[in-house]
N, C-alpha and C positions, 0 to 999 in steps of 0.2 A: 504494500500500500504506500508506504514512502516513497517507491523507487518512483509509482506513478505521478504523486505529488512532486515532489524533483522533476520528474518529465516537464511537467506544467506551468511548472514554474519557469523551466529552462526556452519552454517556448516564446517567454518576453521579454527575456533577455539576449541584451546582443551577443554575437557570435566571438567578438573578442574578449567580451567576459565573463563567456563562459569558460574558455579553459582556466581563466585565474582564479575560478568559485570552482574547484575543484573540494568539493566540501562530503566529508565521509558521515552520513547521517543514522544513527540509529532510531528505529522503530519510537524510544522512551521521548525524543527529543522534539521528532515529530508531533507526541501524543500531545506533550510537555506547551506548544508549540499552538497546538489547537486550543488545549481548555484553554489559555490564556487568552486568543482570539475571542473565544465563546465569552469568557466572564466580561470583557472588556463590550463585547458587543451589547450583553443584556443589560451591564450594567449603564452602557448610553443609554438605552433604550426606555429603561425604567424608572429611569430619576427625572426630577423636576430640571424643566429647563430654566428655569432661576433660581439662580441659590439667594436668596432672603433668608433675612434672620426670621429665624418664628416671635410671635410675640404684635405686640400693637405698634403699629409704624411713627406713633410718633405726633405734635401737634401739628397743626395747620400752619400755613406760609403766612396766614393773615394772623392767628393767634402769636408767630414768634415775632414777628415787625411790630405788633400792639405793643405788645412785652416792651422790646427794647426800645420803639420810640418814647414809651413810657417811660422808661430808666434814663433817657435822650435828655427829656426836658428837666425830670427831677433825678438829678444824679442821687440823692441823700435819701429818696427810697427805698425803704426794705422789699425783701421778697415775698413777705406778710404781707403789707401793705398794698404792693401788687397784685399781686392773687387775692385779696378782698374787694378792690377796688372793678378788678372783671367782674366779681362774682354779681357786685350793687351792681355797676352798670347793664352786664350783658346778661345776667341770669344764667353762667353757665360757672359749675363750680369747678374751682382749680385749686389744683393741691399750690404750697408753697415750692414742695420741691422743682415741682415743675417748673415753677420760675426761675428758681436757682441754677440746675440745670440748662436753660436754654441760654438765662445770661450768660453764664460759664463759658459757652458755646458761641454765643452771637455779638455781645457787646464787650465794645472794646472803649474804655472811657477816654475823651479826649486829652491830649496833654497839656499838661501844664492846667488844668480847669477846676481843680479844687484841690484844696489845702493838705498838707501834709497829715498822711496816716499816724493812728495812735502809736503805733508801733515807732513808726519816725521820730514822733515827738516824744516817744517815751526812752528811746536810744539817746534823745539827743539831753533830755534831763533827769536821767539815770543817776546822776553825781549827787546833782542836788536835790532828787529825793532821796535817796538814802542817808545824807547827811539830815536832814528834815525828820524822817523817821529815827537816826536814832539820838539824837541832841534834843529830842522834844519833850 
């Protein structure tokens, strides 16, 4: 049965390469050869042709521009506060994470647009609070 598949194969290939595929095949390699053809064929066959993540795809292109034009004009906004403020307006309920998440993802605050972070101001008088705390 191999020799015939070698035939078959031999017939589309050209004549000068076939003497340099001079290839010595056993029956196992053949077999070896096929299942692999076969799995590879049933398994295109069988699977979704998109691979999506399973699960909910996610808000609307209008719900995240809301969002972040929201965060746009009031930079000092919580994520509370946002997702309350959909929920009065539009009647549709939103978690907070949700907000957090998209901001995470979509809004990038402008530079130089508001004041130094606690973290900044607290680096930068780190001295003279602890002198404060323990002189007191």
């Amino acid at each position: 049965m191999d020799r015939v598949i070698v035939g078959l194969c031999a017939i589309w290939m050209r004549p000068y390469r076939l003497f340099r595929s001079a290839i010595v095949l056993k029956p196992s390699t053949v077999l070896s050869f096929h299942r692999a053809l076969v799995k590879r064929k049933y398994r295109l066959l069988f699977t979704p042709k998109t691979r999506g993540k399973p699960g909910p795809k996610g808000p609307s292109a209008e719900l995240i521009s809301l969002i972040v034009e929201m965060k746009h004009r009031n930079p000092n906004i919580g994520y509370q506060r946002i997702a309350d403020q959909i929920t009065l307006i539009f009647d549709a309920e939103i978690d907070k994470d949700l907000v957090r998440r998209v901001l995470a993802k979509n809004y990038k605050p402008e530079p130089g647009s508001n004041s130094p972070s606690w973290l900044t101001f607290l680096g930068h008088s780190k001295d003279s609070l602890w002198s404060v705390d323990l002189f007191r």
